[in-house]
C-alpha positions as CSV (number, residue, x, y, z in Angstrom):
1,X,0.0,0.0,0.0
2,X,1.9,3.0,-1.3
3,X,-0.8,5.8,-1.6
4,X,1.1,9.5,-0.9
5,X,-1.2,12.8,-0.8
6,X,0.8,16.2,-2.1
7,X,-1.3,19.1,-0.9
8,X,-0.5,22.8,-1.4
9,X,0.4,24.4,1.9
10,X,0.1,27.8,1.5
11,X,-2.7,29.8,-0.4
12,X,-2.1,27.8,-3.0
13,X,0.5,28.1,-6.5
14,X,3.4,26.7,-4.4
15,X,4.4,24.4,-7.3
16,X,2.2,21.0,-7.3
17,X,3.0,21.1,-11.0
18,X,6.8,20.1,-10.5
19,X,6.9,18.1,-7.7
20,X,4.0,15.9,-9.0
21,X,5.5,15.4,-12.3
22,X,8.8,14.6,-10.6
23,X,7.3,12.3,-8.0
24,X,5.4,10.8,-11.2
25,X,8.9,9.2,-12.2
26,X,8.3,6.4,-10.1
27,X,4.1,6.0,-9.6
28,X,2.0,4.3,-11.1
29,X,-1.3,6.2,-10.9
30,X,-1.7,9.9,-10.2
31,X,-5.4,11.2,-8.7
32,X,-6.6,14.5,-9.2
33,X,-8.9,14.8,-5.9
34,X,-10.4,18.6,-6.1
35,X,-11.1,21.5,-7.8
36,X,-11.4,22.3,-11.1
37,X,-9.9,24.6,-14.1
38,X,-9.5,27.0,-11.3
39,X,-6.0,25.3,-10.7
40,X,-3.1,25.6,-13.3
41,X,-0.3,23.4,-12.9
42,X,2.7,24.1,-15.2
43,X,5.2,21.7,-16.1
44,X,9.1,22.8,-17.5
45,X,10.7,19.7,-19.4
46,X,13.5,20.8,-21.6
47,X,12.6,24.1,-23.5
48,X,9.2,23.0,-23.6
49,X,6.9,24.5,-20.7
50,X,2.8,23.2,-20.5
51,X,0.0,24.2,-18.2
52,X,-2.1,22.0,-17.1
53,X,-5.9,22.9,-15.8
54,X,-8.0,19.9,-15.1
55,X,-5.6,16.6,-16.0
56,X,-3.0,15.5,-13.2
57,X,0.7,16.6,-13.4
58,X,1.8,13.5,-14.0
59,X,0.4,13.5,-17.6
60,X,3.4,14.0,-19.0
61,X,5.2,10.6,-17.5
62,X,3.9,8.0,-20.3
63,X,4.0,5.2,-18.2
64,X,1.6,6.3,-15.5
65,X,-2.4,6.1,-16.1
66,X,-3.8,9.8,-14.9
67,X,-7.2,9.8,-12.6
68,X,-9.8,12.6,-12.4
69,X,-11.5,11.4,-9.6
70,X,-15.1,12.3,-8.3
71,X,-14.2,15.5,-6.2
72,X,-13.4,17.4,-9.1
73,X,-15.7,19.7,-11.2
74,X,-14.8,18.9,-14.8
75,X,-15.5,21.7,-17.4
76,X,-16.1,19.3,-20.7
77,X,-14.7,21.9,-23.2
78,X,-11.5,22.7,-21.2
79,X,-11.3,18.8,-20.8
80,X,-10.9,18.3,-24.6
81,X,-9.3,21.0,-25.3
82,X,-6.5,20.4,-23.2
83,X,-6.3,16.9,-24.4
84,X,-6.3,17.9,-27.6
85,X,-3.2,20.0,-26.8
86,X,-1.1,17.6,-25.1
87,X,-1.7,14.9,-28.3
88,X,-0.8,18.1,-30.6
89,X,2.2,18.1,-28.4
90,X,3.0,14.7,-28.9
91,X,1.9,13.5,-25.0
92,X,-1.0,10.9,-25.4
93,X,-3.5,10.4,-23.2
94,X,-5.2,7.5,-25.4
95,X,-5.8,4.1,-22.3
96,X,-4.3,6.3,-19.7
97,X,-7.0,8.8,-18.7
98,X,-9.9,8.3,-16.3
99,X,-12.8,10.5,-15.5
100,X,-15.0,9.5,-12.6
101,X,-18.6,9.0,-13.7
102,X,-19.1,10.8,-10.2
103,X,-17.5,14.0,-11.1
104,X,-19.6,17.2,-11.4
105,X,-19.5,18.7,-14.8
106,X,-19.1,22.9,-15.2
107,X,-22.2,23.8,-17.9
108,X,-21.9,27.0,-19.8
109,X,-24.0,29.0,-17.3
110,X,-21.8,28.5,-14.2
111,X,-18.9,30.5,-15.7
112,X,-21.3,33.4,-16.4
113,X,-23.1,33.1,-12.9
114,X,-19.0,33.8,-11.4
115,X,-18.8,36.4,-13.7
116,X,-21.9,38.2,-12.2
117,X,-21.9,38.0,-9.2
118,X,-18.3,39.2,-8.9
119,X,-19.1,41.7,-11.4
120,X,-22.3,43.0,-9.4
121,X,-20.2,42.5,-5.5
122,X,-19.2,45.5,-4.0
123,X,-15.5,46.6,-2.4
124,X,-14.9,44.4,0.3
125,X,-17.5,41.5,-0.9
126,X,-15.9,40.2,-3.8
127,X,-14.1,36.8,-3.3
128,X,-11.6,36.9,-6.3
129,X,-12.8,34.1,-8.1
130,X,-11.2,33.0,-11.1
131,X,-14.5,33.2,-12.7
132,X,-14.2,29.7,-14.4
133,X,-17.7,28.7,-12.6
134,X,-16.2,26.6,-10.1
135,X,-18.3,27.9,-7.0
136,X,-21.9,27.6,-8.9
137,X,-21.0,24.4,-10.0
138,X,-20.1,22.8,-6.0
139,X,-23.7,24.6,-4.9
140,X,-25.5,22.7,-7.8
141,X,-23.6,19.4,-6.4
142,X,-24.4,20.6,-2.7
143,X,-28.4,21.3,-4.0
144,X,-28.7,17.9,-5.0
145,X,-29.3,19.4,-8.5
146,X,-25.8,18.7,-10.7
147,X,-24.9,17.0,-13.5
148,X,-22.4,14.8,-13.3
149,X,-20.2,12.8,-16.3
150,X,-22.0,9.9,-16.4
151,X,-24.9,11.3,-17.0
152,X,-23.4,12.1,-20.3
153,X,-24.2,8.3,-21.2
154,X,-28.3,8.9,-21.7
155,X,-28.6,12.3,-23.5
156,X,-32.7,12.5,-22.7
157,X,-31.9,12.3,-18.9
158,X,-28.9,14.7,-19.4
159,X,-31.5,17.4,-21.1
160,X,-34.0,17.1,-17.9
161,X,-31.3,17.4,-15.7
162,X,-29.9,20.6,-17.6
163,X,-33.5,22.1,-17.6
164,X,-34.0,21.9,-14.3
165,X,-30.8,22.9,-13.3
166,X,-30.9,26.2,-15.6
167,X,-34.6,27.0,-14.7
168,X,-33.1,27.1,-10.7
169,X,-30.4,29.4,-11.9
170,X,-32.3,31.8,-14.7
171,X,-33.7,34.2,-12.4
172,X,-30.1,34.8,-10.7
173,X,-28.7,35.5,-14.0
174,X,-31.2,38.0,-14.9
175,X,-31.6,39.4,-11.9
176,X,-27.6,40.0,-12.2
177,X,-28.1,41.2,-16.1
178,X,-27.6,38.3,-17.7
179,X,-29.1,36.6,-20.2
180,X,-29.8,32.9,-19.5
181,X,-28.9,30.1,-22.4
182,X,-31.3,28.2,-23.9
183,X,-31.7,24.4,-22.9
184,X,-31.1,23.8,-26.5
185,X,-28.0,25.6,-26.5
186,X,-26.5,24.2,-23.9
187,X,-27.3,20.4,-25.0
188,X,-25.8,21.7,-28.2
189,X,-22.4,22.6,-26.8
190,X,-22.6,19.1,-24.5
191,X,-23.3,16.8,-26.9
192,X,-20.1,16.8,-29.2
193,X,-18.1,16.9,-26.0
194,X,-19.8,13.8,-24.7
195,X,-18.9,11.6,-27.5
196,X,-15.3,12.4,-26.4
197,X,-15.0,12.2,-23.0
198,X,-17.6,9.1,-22.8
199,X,-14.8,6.8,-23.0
200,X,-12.8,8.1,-20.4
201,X,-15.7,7.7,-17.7
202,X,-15.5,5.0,-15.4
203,X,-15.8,4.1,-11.3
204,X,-12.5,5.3,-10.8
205,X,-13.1,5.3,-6.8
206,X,-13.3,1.1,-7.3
207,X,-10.0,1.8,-10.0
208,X,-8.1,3.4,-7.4
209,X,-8.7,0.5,-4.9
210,X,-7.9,-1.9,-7.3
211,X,-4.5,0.0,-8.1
212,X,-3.7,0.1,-4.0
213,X,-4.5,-3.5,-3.4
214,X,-2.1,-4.7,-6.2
215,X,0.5,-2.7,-4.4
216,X,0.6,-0.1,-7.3
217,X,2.4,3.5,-6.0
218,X,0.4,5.9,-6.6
219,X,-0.1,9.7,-6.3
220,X,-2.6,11.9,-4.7
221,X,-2.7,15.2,-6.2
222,X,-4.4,18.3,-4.4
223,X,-5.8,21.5,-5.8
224,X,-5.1,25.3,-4.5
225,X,-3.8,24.9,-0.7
226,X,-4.7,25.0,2.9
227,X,-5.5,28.3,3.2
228,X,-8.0,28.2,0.5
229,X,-9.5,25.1,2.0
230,X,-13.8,25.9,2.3
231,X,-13.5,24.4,5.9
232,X,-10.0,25.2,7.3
233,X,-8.9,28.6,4.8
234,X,-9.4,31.9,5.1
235,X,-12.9,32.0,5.2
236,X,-15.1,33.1,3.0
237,X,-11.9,34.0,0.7
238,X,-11.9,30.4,-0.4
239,X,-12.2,27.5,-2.8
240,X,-15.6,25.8,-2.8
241,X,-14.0,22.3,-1.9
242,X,-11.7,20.4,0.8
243,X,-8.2,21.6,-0.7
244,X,-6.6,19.6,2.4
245,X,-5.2,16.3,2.5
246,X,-8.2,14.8,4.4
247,X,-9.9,15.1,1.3
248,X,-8.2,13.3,-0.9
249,X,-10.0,10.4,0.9
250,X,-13.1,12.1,0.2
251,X,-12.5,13.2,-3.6
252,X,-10.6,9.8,-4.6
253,X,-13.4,7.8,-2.9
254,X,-11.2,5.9,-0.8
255,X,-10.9,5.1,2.7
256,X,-8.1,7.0,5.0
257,X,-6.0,4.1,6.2
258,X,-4.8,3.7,2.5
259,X,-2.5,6.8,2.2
260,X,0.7,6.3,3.7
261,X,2.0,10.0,3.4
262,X,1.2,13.4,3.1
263,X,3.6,16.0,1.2
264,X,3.2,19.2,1.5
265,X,4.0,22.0,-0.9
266,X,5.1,25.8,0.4
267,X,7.1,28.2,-1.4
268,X,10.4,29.7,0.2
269,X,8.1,33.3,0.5
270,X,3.9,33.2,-0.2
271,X,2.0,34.2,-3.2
272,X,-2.0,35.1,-2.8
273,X,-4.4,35.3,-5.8
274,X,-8.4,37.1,-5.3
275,X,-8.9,39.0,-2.0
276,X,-8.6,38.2,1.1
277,X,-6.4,38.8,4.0
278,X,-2.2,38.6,3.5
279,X,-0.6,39.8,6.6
280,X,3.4,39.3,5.4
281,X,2.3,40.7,1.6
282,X,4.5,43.1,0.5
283,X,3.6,46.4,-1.3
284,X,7.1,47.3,-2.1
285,X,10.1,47.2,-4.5
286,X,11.1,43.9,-3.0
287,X,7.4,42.4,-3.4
288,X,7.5,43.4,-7.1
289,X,11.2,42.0,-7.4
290,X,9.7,38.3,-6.3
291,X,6.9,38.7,-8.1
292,X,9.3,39.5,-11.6
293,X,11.8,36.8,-10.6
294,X,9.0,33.9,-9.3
295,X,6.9,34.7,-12.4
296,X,4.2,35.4,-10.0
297,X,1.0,35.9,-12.7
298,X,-1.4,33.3,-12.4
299,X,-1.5,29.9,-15.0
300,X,-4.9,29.8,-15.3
301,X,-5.9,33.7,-15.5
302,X,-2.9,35.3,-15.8
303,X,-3.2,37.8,-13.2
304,X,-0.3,39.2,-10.8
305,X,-0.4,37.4,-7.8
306,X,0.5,39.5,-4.3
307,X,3.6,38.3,-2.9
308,X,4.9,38.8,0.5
309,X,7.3,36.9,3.1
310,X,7.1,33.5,4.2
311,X,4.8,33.1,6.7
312,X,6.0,30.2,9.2
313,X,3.2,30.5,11.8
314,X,0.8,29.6,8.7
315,X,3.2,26.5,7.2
316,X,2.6,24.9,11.5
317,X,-1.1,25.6,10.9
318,X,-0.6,24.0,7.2
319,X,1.0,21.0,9.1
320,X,-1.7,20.3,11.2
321,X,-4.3,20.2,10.0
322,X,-3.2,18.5,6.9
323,X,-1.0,16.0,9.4
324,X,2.4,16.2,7.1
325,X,5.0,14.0,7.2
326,X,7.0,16.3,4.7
327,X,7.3,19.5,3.0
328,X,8.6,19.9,-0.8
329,X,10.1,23.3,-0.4
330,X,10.5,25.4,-4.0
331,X,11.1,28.4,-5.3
332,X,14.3,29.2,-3.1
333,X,16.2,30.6,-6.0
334,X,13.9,33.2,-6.9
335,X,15.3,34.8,-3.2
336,X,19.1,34.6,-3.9
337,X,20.2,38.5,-3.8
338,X,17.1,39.8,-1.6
339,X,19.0,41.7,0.5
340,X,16.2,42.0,3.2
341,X,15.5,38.5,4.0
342,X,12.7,38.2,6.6
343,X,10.1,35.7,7.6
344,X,7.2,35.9,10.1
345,X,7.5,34.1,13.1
346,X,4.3,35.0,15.6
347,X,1.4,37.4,15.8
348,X,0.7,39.9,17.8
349,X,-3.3,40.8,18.3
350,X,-4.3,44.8,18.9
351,X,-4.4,44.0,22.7
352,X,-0.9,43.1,22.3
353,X,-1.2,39.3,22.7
354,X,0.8,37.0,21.1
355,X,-0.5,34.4,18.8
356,X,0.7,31.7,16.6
357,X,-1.8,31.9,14.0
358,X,-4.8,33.5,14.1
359,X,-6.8,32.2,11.3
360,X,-10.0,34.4,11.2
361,X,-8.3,37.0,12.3
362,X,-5.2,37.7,10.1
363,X,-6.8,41.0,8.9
364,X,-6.1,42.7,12.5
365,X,-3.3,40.5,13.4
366,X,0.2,42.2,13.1
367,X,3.4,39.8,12.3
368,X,6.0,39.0,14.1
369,X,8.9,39.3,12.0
370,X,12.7,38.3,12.2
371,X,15.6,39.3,9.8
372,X,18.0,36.5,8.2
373,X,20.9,36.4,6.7
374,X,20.8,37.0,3.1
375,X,23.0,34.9,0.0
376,X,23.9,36.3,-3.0
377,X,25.2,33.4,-4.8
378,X,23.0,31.5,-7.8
379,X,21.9,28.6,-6.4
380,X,20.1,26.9,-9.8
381,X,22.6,24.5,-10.5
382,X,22.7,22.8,-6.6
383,X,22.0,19.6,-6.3
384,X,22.6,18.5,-3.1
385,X,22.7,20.5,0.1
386,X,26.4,20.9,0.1
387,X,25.9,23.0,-3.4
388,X,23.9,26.0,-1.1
389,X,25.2,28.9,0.3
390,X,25.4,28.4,4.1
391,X,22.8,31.4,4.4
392,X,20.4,28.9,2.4
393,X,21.0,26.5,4.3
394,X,20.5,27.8,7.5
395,X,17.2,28.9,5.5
396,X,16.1,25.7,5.1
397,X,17.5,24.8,8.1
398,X,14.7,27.3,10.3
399,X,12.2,26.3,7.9
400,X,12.4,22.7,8.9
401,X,12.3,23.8,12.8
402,X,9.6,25.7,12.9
403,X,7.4,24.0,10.9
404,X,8.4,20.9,12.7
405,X,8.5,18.8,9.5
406,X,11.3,17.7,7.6
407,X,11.9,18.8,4.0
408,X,11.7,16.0,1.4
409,X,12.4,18.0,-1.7
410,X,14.0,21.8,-2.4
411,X,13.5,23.1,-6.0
412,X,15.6,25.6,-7.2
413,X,14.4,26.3,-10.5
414,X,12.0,25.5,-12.4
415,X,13.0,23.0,-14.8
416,X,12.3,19.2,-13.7
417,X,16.2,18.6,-12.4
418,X,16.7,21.7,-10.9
419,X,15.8,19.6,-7.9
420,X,17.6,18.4,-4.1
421,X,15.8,15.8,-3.5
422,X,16.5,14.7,-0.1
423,X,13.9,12.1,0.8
424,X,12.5,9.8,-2.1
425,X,8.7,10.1,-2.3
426,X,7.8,6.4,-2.2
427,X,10.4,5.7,0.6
């Protein structure tokens, strides 16, 4: 039984893309748990550089079989069209790609309810959605009233459910100034889609537990991070599902005494998309300097992301409540020759008491902050811990004690070798 979870640690965009295609190396499966198109994962082989939206990371190891398992929310257009691109890039997905007849399916009216509502919210109520319908879709699934893949295989029942679906949604969208789509249209844009992702749909929950009992390694990939978890984020500045590693059980459809392992992702500094509170973000030359050098603009919308120091009473949180056994660590390079090097260690509340992490309420919460010892050096070709700068590794070094987890992996670039890998994923 070799199942391992990898779950974003931070607010998300702490690199899942690179550590799951590396860990792919030597898995067998990889399981997409949560989310949906909301989540870009990009992958650097070579010169060549892909992102990723819905399919797991490890889509670009031939050998292992890629899972979208019944947590997710599948938008059927992006779905082929990103297939479409990886076969145009000469990465086949053909017998290797499963879509849970389970998962919920994004129709053309959820990504224009996002867009309304965010539109139509005023300063201070918008949540920062990507706008890729990701939120409608979860409250059809949590109404009792979505679609799901497998309903794809009887096109009648697919148009009832679609009507009844839009009629719940059409006054919203006109109440917000949309314009409502047709049931005719919709079925319209479905249809084609259907006869392509039809073969990919299956029970992958029973695939999964076919794969662990044959002693098959597999992966279990998150979506976003802690802090953007519905239940344990930064509430309601969130992701409408269970980003955290408990619900990998939930989203692969498997039980929680098969995962042996839980990796998590964090950045050497944090990155926030959307609004929301960011205690250590940085509003200054040296926040725009990481943002340049990090390539800090989202995959998926392209939008700046806010950067600001790492933020270690967050990473403890992140290791709790996700019960990590390691941390992959990347994006250290991207602070060689930031002279200021600072991280936050505590919080201190109005009142003047001190706090380790005070969830719901970081946006009164001041950090605590301590100064570092800087390194100047390039760091992109280190491949062992020997290669770093002593500064970086007494980084490292405080990373790993106040989180009170060891660090598995440090990536210091972002092509696929540009990796220490300290502790090997499947032991």
């Amino acid at each position: 039984m070799t199942a391992i979870v990898v779950v974003g640690a931070q607010w998300g965009d702490e690199g899942k893309g690179k550590v799951v295609d590396l860990y792919t190396e030597s898995a067998d499966l990889v399981v997409r748990y949560a989310g949906g198109p909301n989540a870009g994962h990009t992958l650097v082989v070579g010169d060549e550089k892909i992102i990723v939206r819905l399919i797991p990371s490890g889509v670009l190891r031939p050998r292992a079989r890629c899972v979208m398992a019944q947590g997710m929310v599948i938008d059927p257009g992006v779905l082929v069209s990103e297939i479409d691109a990886l076969e145009a890039r000469g990465h086949s997905t053909q017998d290797r790609l499963f879509v849970s007849d389970r998962a919920h399916l994004i129709l053309p009216f959820h990504p224009l309810i996002d867009s309304l509502r965010e539109s139509a919210a005023s300063d201070g109520q918008r949540i920062g959605t990507t706008k890729r319908g990701i939120g409608p879709c979860y409250e059809d699934k949590a109404a009792r009233r979505g679609v799901r893949a497998g309903d794809l295989r009887d096109l009648k029942r697919l148009a009832s459910l679609v009507e009844r679906t839009l009629d719940t949604w059409a006054p919203t969208i006109r109440a917000l100034g949309g314009v409502p789509p047709t049931q005719g249209a919709v079925l319209a844009d479905l249809e084609p889609l259907a006869a392509r992702i039809l073969p990919l749909i299956t029970d992958t929950s029973a695939l999964v537990d076919a794969a662990i009992h044959k002693g098959e390694r597999i992966i279990l990939e998150g979506a976003q991070g802690t802090l953007l978890d519905i239940d344990h984020g930064t509430y309601p500045f969130v992701t409408s599902s269970s980003a955290v590693a408990g619900g990998a059980c939930v989203g692969a459809g498997i039980g929680p005494t098969r995962i042996k392992r839980v990796v998590g992702l964090a950045k050497a500094y944090c990155t926030r998309v959307g609004e929301g509170p960011f205690p250590t973000e940085l509003h200054d030359a040296t926040g725009e300097r990481i943002r340049k050098m990090g390539g800090e603009f989202g995959s998926v919308t392209g939008r700046p992301r806010r950067t600001g120091w790492l933020d270690l009473p967050a990473l403890r949180y992140a290791a709790r409540v996700n019960g990590l056994d390691g941390i992959a660590l990347t994006k250290l390079d991207v602070l060689t020759g930031v002279s200021d090097l600072t991280v936050c260690v505590a919080y201190e509340t109005p009142a003047g008491q001190t706090l380790d992490f005070p969830i719901d309420e970081l946006a009164t919460a001041r950090p605590v902050y301590k100064r570092l010892t800087p390194w100047t050096e390039s760091i992109e070709g280190a491949r062992s811990l020997r290669d770093l700068p002593a500064a970086a590794r007494d980084y490292i070094d405080l990373i790993e004690k106040e989180a009170g987890v060891p660090i598995d992996v440090v990536s210091v670039g972002p092509e696929r070798d540009a990796t220490i890998v300290l502790r090997a994923p499947f032991g």
